[in-house]
Structure formats: C-alpha cells, structure tokens
C-alpha positions in Angstrom: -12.1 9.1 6.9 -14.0 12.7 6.6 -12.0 15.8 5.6 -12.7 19.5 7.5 -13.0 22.3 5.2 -14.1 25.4 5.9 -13.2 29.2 5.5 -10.9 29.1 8.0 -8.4 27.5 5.8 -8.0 30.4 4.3 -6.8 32.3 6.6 -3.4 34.1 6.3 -1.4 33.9 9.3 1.2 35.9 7.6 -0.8 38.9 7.8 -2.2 38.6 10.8 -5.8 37.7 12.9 -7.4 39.3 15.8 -6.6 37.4 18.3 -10.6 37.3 19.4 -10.8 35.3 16.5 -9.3 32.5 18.0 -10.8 31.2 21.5 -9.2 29.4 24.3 -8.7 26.6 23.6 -9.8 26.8 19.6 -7.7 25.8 16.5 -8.1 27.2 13.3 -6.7 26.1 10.0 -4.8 28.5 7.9 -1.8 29.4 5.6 1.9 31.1 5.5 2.8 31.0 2.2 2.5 27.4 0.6 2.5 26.0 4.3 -0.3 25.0 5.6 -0.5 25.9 9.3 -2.7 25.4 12.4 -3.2 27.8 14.8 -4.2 26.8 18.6 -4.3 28.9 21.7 -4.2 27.7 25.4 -5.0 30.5 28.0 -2.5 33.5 26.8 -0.3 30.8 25.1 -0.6 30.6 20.9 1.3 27.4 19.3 1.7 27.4 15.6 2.3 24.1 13.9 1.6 22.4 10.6 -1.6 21.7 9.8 -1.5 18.3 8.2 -1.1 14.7 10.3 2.2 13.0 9.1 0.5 9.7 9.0 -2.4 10.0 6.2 -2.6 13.5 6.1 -6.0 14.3 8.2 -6.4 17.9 9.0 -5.5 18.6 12.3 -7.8 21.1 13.1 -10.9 18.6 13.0 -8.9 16.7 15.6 -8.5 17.5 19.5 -6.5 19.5 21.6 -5.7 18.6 24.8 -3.1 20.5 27.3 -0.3 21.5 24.6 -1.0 18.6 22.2 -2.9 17.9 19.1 -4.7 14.8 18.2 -5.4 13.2 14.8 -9.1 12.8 14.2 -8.7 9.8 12.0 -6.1 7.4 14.1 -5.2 9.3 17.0 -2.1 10.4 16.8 -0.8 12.6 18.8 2.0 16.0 18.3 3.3 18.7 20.7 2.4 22.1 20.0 5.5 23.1 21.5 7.7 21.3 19.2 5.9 20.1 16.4 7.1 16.1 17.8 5.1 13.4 16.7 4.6 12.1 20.6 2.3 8.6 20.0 2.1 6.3 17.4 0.7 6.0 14.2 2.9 9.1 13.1 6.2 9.3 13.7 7.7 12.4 11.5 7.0 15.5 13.1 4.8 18.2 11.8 7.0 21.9 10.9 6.4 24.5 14.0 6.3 28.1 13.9 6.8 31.6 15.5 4.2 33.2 16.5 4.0 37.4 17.1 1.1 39.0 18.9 1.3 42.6 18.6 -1.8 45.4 19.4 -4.2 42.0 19.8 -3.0 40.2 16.7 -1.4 37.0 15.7 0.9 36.2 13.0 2.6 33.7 12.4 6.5 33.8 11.5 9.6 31.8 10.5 9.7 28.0 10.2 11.8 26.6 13.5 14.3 24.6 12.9 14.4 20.8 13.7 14.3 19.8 17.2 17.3 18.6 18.3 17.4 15.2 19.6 17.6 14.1 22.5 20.8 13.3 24.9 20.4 9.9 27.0 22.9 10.8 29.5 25.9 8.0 30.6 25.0 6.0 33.7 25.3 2.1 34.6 22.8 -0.5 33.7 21.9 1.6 30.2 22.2 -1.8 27.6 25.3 -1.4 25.1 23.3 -3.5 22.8 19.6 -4.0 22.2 18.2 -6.7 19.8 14.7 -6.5 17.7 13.3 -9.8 17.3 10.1 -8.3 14.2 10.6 -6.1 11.7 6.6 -5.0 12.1 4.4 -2.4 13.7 6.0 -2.9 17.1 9.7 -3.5 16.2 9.9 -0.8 13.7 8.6 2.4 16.5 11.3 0.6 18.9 13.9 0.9 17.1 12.8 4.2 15.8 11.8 5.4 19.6 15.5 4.3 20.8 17.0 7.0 18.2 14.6 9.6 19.2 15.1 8.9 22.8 19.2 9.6 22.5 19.9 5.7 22.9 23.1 5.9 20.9 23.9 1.8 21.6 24.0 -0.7 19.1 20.5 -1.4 17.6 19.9 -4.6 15.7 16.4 -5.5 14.0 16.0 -9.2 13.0 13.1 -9.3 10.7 11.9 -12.5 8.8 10.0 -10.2 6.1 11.9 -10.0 2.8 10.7 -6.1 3.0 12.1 -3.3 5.3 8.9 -2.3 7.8 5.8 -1.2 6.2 2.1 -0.2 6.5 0.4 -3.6 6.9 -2.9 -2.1 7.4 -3.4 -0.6 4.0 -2.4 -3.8 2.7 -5.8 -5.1 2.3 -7.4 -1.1 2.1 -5.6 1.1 -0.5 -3.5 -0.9 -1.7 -5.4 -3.9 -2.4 -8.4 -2.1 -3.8 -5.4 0.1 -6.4 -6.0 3.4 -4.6 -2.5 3.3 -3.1 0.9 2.5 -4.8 3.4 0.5 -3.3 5.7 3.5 -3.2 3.2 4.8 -0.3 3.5 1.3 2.3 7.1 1.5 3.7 7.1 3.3 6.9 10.9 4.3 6.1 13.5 4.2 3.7 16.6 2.0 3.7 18.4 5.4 3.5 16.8 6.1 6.8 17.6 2.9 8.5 20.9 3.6 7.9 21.3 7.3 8.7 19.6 5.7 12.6 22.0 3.4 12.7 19.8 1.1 12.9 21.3 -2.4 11.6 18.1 -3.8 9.7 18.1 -7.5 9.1 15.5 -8.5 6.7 15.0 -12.4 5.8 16.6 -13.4 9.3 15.7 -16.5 10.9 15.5 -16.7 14.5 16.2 -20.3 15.4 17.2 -19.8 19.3 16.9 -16.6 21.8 20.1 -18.1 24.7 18.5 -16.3 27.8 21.8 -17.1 29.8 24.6 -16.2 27.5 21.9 -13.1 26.0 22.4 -13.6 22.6 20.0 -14.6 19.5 20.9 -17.0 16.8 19.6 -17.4 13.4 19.2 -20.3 11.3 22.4 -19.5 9.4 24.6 -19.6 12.9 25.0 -16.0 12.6 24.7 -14.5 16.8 23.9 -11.4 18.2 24.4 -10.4 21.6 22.0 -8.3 23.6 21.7 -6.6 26.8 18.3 -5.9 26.5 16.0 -7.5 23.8 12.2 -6.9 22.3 10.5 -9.7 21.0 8.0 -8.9 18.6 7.0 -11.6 16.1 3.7 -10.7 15.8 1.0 -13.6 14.6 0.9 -16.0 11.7 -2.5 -16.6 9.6 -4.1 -19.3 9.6 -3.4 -21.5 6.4 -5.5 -23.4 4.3 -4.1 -25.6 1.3 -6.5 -26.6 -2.0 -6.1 -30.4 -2.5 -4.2 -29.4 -6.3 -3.8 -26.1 -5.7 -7.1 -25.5 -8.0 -8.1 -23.0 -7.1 -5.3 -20.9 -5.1 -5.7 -19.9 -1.8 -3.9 -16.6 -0.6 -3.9 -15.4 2.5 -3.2 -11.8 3.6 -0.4 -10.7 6.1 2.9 -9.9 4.1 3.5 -7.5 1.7 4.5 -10.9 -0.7 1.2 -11.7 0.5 -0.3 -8.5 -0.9 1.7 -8.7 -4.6 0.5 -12.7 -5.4 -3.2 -11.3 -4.1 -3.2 -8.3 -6.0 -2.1 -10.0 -9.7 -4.6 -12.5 -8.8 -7.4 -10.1 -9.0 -6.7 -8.9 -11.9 -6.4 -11.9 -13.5 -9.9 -13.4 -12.4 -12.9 -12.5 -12.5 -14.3 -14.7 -9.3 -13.7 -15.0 -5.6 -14.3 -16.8 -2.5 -13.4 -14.9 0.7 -13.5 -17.4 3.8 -14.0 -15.8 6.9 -16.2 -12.6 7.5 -13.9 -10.7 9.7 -12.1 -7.1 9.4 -9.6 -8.6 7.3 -12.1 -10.7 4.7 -14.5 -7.9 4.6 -12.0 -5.3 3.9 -10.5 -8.0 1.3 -13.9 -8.4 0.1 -14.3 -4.5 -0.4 -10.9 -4.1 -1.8 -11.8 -7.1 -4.7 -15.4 -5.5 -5.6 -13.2 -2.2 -6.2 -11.1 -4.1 -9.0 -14.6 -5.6 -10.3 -14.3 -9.1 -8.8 -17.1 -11.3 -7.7 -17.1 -12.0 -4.6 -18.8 -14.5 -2.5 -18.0 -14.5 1.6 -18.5 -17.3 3.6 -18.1 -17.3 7.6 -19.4 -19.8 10.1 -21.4 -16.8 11.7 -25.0 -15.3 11.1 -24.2 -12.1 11.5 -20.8 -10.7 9.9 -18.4 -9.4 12.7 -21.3 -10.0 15.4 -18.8 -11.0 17.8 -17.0 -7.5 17.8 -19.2 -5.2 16.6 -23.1 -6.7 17.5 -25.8 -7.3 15.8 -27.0 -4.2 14.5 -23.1 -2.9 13.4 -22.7 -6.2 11.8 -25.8 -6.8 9.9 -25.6 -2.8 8.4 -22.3 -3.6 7.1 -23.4 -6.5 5.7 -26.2 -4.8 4.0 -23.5 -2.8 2.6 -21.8 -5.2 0.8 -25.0 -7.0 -0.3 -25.6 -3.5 -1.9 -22.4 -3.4 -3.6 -23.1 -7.1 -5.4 -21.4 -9.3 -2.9 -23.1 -12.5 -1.8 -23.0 -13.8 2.0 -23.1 -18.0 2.8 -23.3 -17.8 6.7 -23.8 -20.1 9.2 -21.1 -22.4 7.6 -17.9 -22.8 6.5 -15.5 -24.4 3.8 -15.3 -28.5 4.1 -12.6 -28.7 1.1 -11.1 -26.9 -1.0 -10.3 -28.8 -4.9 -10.4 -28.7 -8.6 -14.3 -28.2 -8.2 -14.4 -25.5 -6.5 -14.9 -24.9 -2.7 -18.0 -27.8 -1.2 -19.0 -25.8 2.4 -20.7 -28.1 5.1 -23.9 -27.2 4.1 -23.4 -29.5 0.7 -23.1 -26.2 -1.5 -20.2 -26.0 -3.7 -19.1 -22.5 -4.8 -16.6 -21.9 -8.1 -14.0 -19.8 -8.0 -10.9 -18.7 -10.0 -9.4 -18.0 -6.5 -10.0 -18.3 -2.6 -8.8 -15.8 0.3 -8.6 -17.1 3.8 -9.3 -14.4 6.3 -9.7 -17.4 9.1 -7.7 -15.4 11.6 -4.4 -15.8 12.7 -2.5 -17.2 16.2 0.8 -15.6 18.0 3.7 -16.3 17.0 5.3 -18.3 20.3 7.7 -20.4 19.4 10.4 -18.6 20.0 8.7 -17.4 23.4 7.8 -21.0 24.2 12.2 -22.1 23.4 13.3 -19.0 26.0 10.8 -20.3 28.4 9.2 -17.2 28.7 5.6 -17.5 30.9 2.7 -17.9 28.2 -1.0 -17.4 28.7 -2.5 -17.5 25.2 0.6 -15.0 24.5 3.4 -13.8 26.2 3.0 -12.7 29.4 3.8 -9.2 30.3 4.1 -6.8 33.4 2.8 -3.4 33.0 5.5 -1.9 32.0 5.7 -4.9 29.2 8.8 -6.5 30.5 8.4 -10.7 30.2 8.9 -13.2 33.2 12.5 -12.8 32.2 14.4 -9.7 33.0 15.7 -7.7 30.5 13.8 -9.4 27.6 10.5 -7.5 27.1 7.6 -8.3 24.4 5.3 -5.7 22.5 2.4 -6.4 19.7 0.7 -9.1 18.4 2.1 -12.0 21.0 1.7 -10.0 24.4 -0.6 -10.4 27.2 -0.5 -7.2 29.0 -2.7 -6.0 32.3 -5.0 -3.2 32.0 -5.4 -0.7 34.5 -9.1 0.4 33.5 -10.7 -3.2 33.6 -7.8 -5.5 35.8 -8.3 -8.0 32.9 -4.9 -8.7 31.0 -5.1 -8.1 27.4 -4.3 -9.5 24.1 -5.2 -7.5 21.3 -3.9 -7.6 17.4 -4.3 -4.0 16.7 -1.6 -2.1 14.8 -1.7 0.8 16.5 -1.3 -0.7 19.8 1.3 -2.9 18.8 3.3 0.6 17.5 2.7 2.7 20.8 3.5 -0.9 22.5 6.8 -0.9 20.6 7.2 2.8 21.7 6.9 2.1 25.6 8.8 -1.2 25.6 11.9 1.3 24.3 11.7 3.6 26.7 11.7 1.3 29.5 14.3 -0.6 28.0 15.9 2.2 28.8 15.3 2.6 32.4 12.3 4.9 32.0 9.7 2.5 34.0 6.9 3.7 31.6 3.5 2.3 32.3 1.7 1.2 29.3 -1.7 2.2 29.4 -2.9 2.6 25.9 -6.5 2.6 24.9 -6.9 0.0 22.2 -8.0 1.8 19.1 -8.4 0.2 15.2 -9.9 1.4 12.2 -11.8 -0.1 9.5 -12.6 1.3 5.8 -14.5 -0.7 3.1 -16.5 1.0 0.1 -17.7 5.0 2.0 -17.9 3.4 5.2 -15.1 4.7 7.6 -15.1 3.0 11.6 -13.2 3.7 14.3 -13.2 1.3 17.4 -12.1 2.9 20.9 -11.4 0.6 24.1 -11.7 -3.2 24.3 -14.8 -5.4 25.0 -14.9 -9.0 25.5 -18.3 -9.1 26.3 -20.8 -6.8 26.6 -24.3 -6.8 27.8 -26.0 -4.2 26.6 -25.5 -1.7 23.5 -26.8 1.8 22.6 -26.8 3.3 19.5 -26.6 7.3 19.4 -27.5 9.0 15.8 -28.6 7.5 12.8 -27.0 4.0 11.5 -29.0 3.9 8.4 -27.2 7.7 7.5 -23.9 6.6 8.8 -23.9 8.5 11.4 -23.3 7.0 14.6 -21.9 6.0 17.9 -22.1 2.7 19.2 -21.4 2.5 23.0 -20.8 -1.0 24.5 -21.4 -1.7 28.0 -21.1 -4.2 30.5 -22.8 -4.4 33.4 -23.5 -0.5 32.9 -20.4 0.5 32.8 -18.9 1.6 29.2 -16.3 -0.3 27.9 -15.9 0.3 24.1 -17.6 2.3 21.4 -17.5 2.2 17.8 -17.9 5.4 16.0 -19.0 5.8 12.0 -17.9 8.8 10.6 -17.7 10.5 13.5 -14.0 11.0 13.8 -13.8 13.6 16.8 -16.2 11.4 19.1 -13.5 8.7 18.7 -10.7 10.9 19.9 -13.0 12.1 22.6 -13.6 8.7 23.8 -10.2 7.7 24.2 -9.3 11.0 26.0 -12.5 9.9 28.3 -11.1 6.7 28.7 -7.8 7.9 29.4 -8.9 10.0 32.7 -11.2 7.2 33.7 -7.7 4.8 33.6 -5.8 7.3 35.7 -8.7 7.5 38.0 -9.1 3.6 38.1 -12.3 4.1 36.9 -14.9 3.5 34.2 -16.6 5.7 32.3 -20.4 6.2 32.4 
C-alpha cells in the first residue's frame, strides 16, 4: 500500500495554525509532541484525532472523510472523529483524540482525552444471558469483541477449533510468509485481553452437535454450553490434496499451523510447485520468490485470476511474476502427485522439493447441515444475518446473505466482510435489527503491486480501464449491462474508498452506480 508524506506532517498543532489553512472539509497531518495527530474540519467544527490507522498503520490523512468519520485508505476502516472509536472493521483499537482550541482564527490542538467509556446495554427482557461463538476467525473474533464494546455484559463463550487464539489470516500468506512480518505481529489480541473481556476463549474445541431445541452446543469431549443466542462462524476448509508417499509434501494454506510447516519448508528447499493460480497461490507464489524459491504455478486457466479480475488485470499480473523468474503451466492441472514429481494432464512432469495447493476452499456446513439450518451453497441468511432458525445467526465464510444494491444473495470469502459481518450479527444479537449492507472489499499485495477490489461481480460484460496499467496506475471498473458493479483499483488507494462511499449511497438509494 502507498504512504502520504508531505509537509504537512510537520506541522505543530501545539503551536497553532491559521485556521484558513485548513478547508472544510480538509485534513491535514501533523504533530503534538511525539503524537502524531490529524487534523479535520467539518463546517465550524475541528476534530483532532491520531493520525495513524490502528490496523497496519496507513496515514489517515490520505484516506477520506465523510460526515464526522475518517476512512483508512488502504482497507477501509473506518473511526469517529468525535471519539477517536474504531466504528467498522478491519481496526478495532481506537485511535487517541484530542482538544482542540481556536482562538483569534487559530487552531491548536491540546490534551490527550481520556478513553471513552464503554458503553451501557441497558436491562430489558429478551437481551440473551448467554451467547455462544461457534469460530475463533475473522467473524467470531469482532463478535465477541463487538458484544464487549456494545455493553453486552452476558456470558460470552468462543468455541474455536484453531490451536491459536484469533489472528491475522490474511498476512499469512503476505508478510509473514514472504519473512517481512514476525509472528509476534498476527494475533488480533492477546490472551491477557480475552480475559480482561471476559470473553471465555475455547481454542482446540470440537463442535460435534449444535441441539436447536434444548439451545446448547456440545463438543466432541461431551463438554455443553448453553446459549440464548448463538453465531456460527466456521468459516471454509481448503481443498486437500495428498502425494501418493508423501514425496513431495503438499501444504496447504489456511491455519497459522498451516503457515509454520509452509514457512520451514521454504527455507529448506530450493523448488516449488504452486497449484492453483488464485489470490491465495499467487500471493503464495510471491511470498516464496521473496525467500529465493523457484516457483513454478500451474492452474487449469489461461489467464491467471481471469475469472475475477479479467483479461487484461490477469495477464499484467501474470507478467509480473514472469518478470520476477516464475514460470506459468496454464491450461491444465495436476493428474498425480508422487515420488517423481507432479505429472499434469498435459503429460508434463514437474520436480519439486514441495507442492502448495491453492485449489480453493468449500464452507464449512456440517454443523449447519446437523442443526438443519436452510442451505444454498452456504447458510442461508436474512438481512439482518439471522439463519432459518431464530436466535441462531451466521456471519463469514459460510453465509449466504441478500444484497440490497443488486437483489442477488451473496456468498463471498473476504476477510473483511466476514469481520464487519461478525460485527452486525452482534449487535442484532442484541436486539439492534441492524441491516447488513457491507460493500465487499479485499486486498491483494504480491512483489510492489498493491490491489484493492470494491463491490462484487459475478459476471460482467464489459470492462474499462482508467489510467495507465503498464505504470500501475489504474482503475478497473466492471460493468454489467452498463451499470457498475465492481472496480479494482492499483495503487490508487483513495479511489477505492471513494468507490465504496459511492456504492454505499447507490445501496441506500436502491440503485447502481453509473
């Protein structure tokens, strides 16, 4: 992701600005101290918050600011200028807010506030006593968390099957992969804060039966837990491939176990064979070439990612990797995997000290399937993600939701959906009848190349490209049947959050963008 800097992050808002220097509806970047603080003014109003996202650390002041909120140019994120709250998922700590002074048509910027103080659910009937987690991933970890925030002070239990508290899947196969981020960097919260919540963490739990009548979960050890209300959230399982001797190994990518057996792998050998030519095996692939391995990708496709991204997207990030030494086998896929290497359909036979299979992965139903919840390639959901069967709601990887901008009902394995999915399906949990009308947004990063994805297409008729792909420079708008209904954006962070805004307005209108 691109970085702002400019002068105005030099700025002390200690001593003061002319307020001219800061427009309606501007931002500027600046300093108290050691703080690092943003500056935004709406009409007469000036908010002064911290300058740095919470979730990877983008600078706020290349992002967007819409009514009193700030937006996160890289993954959208969203804070109150108020308050300093992190409102919307990816970030969830909120960023340090300030007093602000204007005196003789100045601004400076004062003491630190204080925490906000959380919130009070008040006492009324029907409020569950207990709610039960059923995931210990994106979506499961922001409802638990949102619970807390929201002043739920009921029992909370999270049943995860992970052997690791929640963490930050997608840098799995990004940072972390690659060696640019430690392992002390991927949990999205401590144990120590787990427990401060009150928030009863279950990791390596089982799920063997959810008993819809007498509301209560039971794991394979014959351990129960009642529930008033529950969240299922399971998200997807890959899909596996075994080597007839286990020569060469084949990894997949999904746990953070995952990520450690992948990681010593690569650098141990010196050779690799990446099936499928997805988000996942390219950003594998990318990850690999950073830690010197050979890589060679194979996907039944002839373009990489054509089905997502198009033709032109898919064959410039192809070229990309070519660039970087990485050798493509398209149009085919692997017939078996043995001691000799992997033979593909096409009678070639490729070594390798290892294979990764980025083959895509399915919904985890079973448990859905055992409650009798209604399924439709996932778990079907209402609007305001509540399942066929009161009381039990799903969010993430498994549900099928109904979009208000397209009346198509959607299911999508994007982690930041399945987080701001998490945080709705709390809050209505809770009585709030919150409509979930997210835009689906994901993010991709392999080698310099940094995409953002905004909406959710299908299909699509017709693209247009705007800028300069060769320069990375672009925006990709997809549209079917003239009307817009996604659009990629390479390194052009602030057209992303623009789009999503746009997309936004066009939902609460019931209508499409042009």
């Amino acid at each position: 992701m691109s970085s702002k800097t400019n002068d105005s992050q030099k700025l002390d808002f200690g001593v003061g600005i002319p307020m001219s220097q800061l427009a309606d509806g501007g931002m500027l970047a600046g300093r108290v101290g050691d703080e690092h603080v943003l500056l935004a003014r709406r009409g007469e109003e000036i908010f002064a918050v911290g300058s740095v996202c919470t979730h990877y650390g983008a600078p706020l002041d290349g992002g967007l600011m819409v009514e009193d909120t700030v937006r996160c140019p890289w993954h959208h994120a969203c804070f109150s200028l108020r308050t300093g709250e992190a409102l919307r998922a990816p970030a969830f700590s909120s960023i340090p807010c300030f007093d602000v002074e204007q005196t003789d048509g100045h601004i400076m910027v004062r003491a630190r506030r204080g925490p906000v103080a959380r919130r009070s659910l008040p006492t009324r009937d029907g409020l569950p006593r207990s709610i039960v987690i059923v995931g210990g991933g994106a979506a499961g970890h922001a409802a638990a968390e949102t619970l807390r925030n929201e002043g739920y002070d009921g029992r909370v239990t999270m049943l995860s099957a992970d052997e690791a508290g929640p963490y930050d899947r997608p840098n799995l196969s990004k940072g972390y992969l690659s060696g640019t981020a430690t392992e002390s960097s991927l949990p999205l919260r401590s144990p120590e804060f787990y427990q401060a919540q009150d928030i009863d963490l279950k990791l390596r739990a089982q799920v063997s039966v959810i008993d819809t009548k007498g509301r209560h979960v039971e794991l394979k050890d014959g351990t129960r837990h009642a529930y008033d209300a529950l969240l299922l959230a399971t998200g997807a399982d890959p899909v596996r491939l075994n080597a007839d001797d286990g020569r060469p190994p084949v990894h997949q990518l999904r746990t953070l176990a995952d990520a450690h057996a992948l990681t010593a792998e690569a650098v141990e050998s010196r050779r690799a064979v990446v099936l499928g030519a997805g988000f996942i095996g390219l950003e594998v692939t990318a990850s690999l070439r950073a830690r010197g391995v050979e890589v060679h990708v194979v996907g039944p496709g002839t373009i990489p990612m054509q089905r997502v991204l198009g033709d032109d997207l898919g064959r410039h990030i192809q070229a990309l990797h070519e660039s970087r030494g990485v050798t493509f086998h398209l149009g085919t896929t692997a017939a078996a995997i043995g001691a000799n290497g992997v033979m593909l359909k096409n009678g070639e036979v490729l070594q390798a000290d290892f294979v990764v299979a980025g083959i895509g992965v399915r919904p985890s139903l079973t448990l859905a399937r055992q409650a009798g919840l209604k399924l439709d390639r996932g778990v079907m959901v209402d609007t305001y993600l509540e399942t066929s069967i009161p009381r039990i709601f799903a969010a993430g990887d498994i549900a099928r939701w109904p979009d208000r901008l397209t009346g198509e009902n959607f299911r999508v394995e994007h982690w930041v959906v399945a987080e701001r999915q998490g945080q709705t399906a709390a809050r209505n949990m809770l009585g709030k009848r919150e409509r979930f009308d997210c835009v689906p947004f994901f993010w991709t990063e392999q080698y310099d190349l940094s995409l953002a994805y905004v909406g959710h297409a299908e299909g699509w008729d017709e693209t247009e490209i705007d800028g300069n792909l060769a320069e990375n420079d672009c925006t990709v708008t997809y549209r079917r049947g003239g009307e817009k209904v996604a659009a990629a954006f390479v390194h052009r962070d602030l057209a992303g959050v623009r789009a999503e805004l746009e997309f936004e307005r066009a939902m609460a209108n019931r209508m499409l963008p042009t």
